[in-house]
SEPATOR-582023 format. One record per residue (C-alpha): residue in one letter; x, y, z. Coordinates in Angstrom, 1 decimal, padded with zeros to 4 digits, always signed. Layout:
<pts>
+------+--------+--------+--------+
: rest :     xx :     yy :     zz :
+------+--------+--------+--------+
:    A :      X :      Y :      Z :
...
+------+--------+--------+--------+
</pts>
This chain:
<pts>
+------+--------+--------+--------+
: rest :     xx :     yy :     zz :
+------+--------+--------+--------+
:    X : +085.5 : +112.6 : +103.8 :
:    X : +087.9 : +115.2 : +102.5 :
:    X : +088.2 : +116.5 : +098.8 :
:    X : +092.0 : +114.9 : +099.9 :
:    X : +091.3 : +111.6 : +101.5 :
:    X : +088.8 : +110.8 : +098.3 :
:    X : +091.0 : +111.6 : +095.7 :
:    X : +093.4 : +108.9 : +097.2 :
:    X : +090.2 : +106.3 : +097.5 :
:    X : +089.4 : +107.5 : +093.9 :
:    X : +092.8 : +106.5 : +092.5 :
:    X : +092.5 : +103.1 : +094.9 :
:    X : +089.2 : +101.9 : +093.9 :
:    X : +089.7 : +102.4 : +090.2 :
:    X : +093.1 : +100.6 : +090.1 :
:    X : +094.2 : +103.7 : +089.1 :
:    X : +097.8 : +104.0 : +088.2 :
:    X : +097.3 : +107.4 : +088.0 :
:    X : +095.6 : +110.7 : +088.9 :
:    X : +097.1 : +114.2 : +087.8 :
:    X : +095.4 : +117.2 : +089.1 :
:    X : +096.3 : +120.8 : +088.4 :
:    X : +094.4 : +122.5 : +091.4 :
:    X : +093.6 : +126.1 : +089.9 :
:    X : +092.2 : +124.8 : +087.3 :
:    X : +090.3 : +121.5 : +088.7 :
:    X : +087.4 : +122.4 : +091.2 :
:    X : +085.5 : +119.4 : +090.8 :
:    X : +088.1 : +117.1 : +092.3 :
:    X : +090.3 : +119.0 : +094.5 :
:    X : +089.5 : +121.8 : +096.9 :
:    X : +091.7 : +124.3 : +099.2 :
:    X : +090.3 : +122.8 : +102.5 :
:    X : +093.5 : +120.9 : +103.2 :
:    X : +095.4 : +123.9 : +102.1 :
:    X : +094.0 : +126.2 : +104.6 :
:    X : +094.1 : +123.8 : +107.9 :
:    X : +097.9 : +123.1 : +107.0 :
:    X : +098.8 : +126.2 : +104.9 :
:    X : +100.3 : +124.7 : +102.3 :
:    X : +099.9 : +125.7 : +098.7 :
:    X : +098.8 : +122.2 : +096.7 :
:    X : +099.4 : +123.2 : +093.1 :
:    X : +099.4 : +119.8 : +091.2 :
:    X : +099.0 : +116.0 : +092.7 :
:    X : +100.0 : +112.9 : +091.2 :
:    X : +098.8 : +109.8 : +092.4 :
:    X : +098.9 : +106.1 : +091.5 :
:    X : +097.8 : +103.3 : +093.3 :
:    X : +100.0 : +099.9 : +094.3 :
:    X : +099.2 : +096.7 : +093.5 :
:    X : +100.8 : +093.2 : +095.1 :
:    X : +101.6 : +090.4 : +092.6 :
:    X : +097.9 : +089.6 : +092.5 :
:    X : +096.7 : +093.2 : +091.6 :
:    X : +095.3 : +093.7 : +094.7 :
:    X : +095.7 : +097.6 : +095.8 :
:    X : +097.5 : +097.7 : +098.8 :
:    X : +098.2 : +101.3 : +099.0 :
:    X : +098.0 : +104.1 : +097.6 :
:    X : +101.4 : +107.0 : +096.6 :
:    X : +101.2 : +110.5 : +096.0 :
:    X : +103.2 : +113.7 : +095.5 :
:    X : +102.4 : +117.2 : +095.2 :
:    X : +103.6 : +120.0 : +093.6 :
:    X : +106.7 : +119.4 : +090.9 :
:    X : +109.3 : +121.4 : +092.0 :
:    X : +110.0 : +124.6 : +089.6 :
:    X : +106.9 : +123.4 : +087.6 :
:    X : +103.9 : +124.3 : +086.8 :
:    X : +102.6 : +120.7 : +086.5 :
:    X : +103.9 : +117.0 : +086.3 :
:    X : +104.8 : +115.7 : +083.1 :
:    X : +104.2 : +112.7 : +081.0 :
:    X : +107.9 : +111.6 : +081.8 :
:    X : +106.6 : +112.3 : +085.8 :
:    X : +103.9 : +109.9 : +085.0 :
:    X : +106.1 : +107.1 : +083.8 :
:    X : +108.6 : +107.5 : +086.7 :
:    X : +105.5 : +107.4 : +089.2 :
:    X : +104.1 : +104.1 : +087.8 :
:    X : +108.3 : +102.6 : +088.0 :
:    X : +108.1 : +103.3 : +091.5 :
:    X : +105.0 : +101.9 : +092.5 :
:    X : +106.0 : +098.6 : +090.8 :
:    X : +109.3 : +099.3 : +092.6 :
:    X : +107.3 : +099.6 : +096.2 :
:    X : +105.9 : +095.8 : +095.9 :
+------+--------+--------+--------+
</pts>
């Protein structure tokens, strides 16, 4: 399984709502494997899972790297979890 592939099944089989990574700095979770077969830079990941009415997961939504950012925000955060209640 990639470092990529379990982050996502990380943040689905916690319920997670949400993940934030800042890549350079997290080796434990994330590595450059993805990076280098695609060649894109992954700088930060944000990831929060979706739930039906029933809080079952049903899928899992992610974006990377926040445009003219370092890293994602607390106000990112918010606006991720409005938009996977939005997605249901």
């Amino acid at each position: 399984m990639t470092t990529e592939r379990a982050l996502l099944d990380q943040c689905s089989r916690r319920c997670s709502r949400l993940i934030l990574i800042h890549t350079h700095r997290d080796k434990v979770r994330y590595s450059k494997e993805i990076d280098k077969v695609t060649g894109f830079e992954t700088c930060s990941i944000i990831c929060s899972s979706i739930t039906n009415r029933q809080d079952k997961i049903i899928g899992v939504i992610e974006v990377l790297n926040k445009r003219n950012v370092e890293r994602f925000t607390v106000d990112d955060e918010k606006t991720m979890k409005v938009i996977a209640l939005m997605l249901i």
